[in-house]
C-alpha positions in Angstrom: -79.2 149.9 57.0 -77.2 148.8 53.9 -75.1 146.7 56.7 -77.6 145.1 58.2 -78.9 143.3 55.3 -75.5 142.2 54.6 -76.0 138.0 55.6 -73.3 136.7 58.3 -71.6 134.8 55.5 -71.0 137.7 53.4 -69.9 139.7 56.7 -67.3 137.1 57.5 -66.2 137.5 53.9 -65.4 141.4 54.3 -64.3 140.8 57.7 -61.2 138.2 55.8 -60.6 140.5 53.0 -56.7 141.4 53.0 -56.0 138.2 55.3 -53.5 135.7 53.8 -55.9 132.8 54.0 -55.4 129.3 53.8 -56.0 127.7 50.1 -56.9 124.5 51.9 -58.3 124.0 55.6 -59.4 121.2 57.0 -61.8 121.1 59.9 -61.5 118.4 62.9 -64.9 118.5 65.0 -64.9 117.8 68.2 -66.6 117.9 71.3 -70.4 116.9 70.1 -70.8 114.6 73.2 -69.4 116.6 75.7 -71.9 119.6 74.5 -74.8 117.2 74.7 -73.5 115.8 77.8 -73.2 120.0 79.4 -76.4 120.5 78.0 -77.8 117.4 79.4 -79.0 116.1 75.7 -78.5 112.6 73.7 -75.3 112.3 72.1 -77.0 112.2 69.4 -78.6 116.0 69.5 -74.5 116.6 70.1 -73.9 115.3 66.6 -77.3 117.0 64.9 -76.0 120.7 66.9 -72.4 119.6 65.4 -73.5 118.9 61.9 -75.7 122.5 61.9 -72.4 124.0 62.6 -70.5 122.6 59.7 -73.3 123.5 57.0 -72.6 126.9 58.3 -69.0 127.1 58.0 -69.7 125.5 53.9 -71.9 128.1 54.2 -69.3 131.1 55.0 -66.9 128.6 52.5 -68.4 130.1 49.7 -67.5 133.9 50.4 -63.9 133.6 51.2 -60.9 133.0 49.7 -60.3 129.3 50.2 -60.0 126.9 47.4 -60.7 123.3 49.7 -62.4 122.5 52.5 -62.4 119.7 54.2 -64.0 118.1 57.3 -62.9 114.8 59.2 -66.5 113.3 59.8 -65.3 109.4 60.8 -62.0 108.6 61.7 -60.6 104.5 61.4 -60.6 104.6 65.4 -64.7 105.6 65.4 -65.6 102.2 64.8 -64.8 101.4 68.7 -68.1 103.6 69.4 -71.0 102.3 70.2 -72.9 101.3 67.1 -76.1 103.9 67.6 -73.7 106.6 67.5 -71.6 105.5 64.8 -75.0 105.5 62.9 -75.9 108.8 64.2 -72.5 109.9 63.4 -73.3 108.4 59.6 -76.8 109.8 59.4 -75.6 113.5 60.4 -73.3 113.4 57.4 -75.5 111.8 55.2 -78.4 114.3 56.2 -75.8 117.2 55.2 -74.9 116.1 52.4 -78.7 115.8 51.4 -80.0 119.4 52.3 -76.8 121.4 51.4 -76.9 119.7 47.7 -78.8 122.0 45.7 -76.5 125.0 47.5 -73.6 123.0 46.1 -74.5 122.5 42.6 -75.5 126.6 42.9 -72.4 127.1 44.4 -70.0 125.6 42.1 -68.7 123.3 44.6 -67.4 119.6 44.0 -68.3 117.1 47.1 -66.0 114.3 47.9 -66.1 111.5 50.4 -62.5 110.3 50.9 -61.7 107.3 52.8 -62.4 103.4 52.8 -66.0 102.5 51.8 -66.0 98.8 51.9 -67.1 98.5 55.5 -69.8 101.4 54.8 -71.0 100.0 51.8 -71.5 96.7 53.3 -73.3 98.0 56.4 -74.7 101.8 55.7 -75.7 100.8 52.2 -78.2 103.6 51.9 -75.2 106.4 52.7 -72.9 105.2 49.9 -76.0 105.9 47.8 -76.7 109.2 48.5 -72.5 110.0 49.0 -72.6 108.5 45.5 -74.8 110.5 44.1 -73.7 113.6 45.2 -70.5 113.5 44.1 -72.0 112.5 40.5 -74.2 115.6 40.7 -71.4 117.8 41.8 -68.6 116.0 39.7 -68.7 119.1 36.7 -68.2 121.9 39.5 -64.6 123.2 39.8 -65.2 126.5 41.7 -64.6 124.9 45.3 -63.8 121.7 46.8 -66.0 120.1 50.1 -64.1 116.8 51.1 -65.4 114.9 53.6 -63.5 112.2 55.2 -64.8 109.2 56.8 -63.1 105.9 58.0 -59.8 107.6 57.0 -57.0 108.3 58.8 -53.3 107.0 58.6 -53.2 103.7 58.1 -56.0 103.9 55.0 -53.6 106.1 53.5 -50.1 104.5 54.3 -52.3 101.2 52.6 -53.1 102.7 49.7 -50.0 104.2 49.1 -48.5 101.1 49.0 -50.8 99.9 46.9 -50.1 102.6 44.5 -46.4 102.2 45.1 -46.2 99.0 43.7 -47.8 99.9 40.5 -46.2 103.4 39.8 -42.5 103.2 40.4 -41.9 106.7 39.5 -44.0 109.2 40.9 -42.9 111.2 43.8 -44.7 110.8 46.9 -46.8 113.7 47.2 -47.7 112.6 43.4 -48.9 109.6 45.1 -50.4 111.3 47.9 -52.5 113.4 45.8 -54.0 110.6 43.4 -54.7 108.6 46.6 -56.7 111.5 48.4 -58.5 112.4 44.5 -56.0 114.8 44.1 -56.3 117.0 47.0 -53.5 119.1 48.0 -51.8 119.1 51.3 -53.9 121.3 54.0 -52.4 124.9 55.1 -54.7 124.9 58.4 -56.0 122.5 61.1 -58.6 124.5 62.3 -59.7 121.4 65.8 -62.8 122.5 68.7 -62.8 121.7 72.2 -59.7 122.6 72.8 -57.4 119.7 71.2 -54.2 120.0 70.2 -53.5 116.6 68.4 -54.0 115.4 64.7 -55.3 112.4 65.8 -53.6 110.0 63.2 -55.5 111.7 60.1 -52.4 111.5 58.3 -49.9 112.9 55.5 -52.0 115.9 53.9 -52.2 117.4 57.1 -48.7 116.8 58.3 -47.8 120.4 57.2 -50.5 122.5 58.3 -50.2 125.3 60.4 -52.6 123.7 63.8 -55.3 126.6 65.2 -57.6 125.5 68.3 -60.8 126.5 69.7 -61.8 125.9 73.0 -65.5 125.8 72.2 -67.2 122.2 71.4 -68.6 122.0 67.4 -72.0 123.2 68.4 -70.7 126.1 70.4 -68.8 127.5 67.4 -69.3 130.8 66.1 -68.5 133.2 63.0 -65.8 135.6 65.3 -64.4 132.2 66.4 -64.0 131.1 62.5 -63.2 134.6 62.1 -60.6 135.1 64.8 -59.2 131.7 63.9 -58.5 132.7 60.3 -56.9 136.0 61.7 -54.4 133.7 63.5 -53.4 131.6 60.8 -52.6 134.6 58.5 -50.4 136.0 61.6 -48.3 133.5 60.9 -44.7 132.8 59.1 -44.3 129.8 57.0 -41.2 129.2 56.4 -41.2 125.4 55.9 -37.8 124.6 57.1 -36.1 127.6 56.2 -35.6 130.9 57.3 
């Protein structure tokens, strides 16, 4: 009985305790249209299914052992889509943002939006707001980390860190790196759905990250799969070059 009452999140938690977990993992969605598509939905409901999936894994992001979490909501190559999606796309992360604030500010959890915003601000004005003020409301909170990235990827960074190059002469690159990405570290997991096995040009703070994929599409994804993905990742030996 005592079990039962136990919430999932709080289950997963027990179910990681003794793992070596990642301090940092960032999460690549994929496959929202070709659920909706399989289901016979709008691309659209793909994204809404997508985005109830990642509230639930900020959710279970509270009870374990891992410092950052990060999600790649909009890459620099989205903006090919068709303009209704890329504002679906926008208005699923704004939305989350939105009804999982009050959780963070509980929580003790920091929100970030990393990437460009000049073309967002200039065409989804009213995201940039609410982005805005999220991270104001959650700037004092240092338990966690949530980073979400949109219209990032490669060449933002590789911009920026020239940018930054040719003011600071001295810093090493990953000093660079980390004031560029609001001092993120680099991520220890990919954790990528439907089955990918590519980066997709997000760049240097995932270039060392040990790469786990799921099968499933976004919406599809379930606590054992987070679970089991987890179990994988702390099956594994880092050795970073050496031996």
């Amino acid at each position: 009985m005592i079990k039962d009452k136990i919430d999932k999140a709080k289950q997963i938690a027990l179910k990681t305790s003794g793992l070596n977990l990642p301090k940092s993992l960032l999460v690549i969605p994929d496959g929202n249209g070709r659920w909706a598509k399989h289901a016979g939905l709008s691309v659209a409901e793909g994204h809404r299914n997508g985005g109830v999936t990642v509230a639930r894994i900020l959710k279970h992001f509270v009870d374990v052992d891992i410092n950052v979490l990060g999600v790649w909501g909009f890459s620099e190559d989205n903006w090919k889509r068709e303009k209704s999606e890329i504002g679906n796309i926008i208005d699923v992360i704004e939305n989350t943002a939105k009804e999982n604030l009050d959780f963070m500010v509980k929580n003790n959890i920091r929100f970030l939006l990393l990437g460009s915003r000049d073309r967002l601000r200039v065409e989804y004005p009213n995201f940039i707001k609410t982005i805005e003020e999220t991270e104001n409301k959650t700037a004092s909170d240092n338990g966690k980390t949530l980073a979400i990235f949109v219209d990032y990827g490669e060449k933002y960074q590789l911009e920026q860190y020239a940018k930054a190059r040719e003011v600071d002469k001295t810093s090493t690159t990953y000093e660079l790196l980390s004031k560029i990405n609001a001092g993120l570290p680099l991520f220890d997991m990919v954790l990528r759905t439907s089955g990918e096995h590519r980066m997709s040009g997000f760049g240097p703070l995932g270039s060392l990250a040990e790469f786990v994929s799921i099968k499933k599409n976004l919406p599809d994804l379930t606590d054992n799969d987070i679970l089991q993905a987890l179990k994988e990742f702390s099956g594994r030996q880092r050795r970073f070059g050496g031996r």
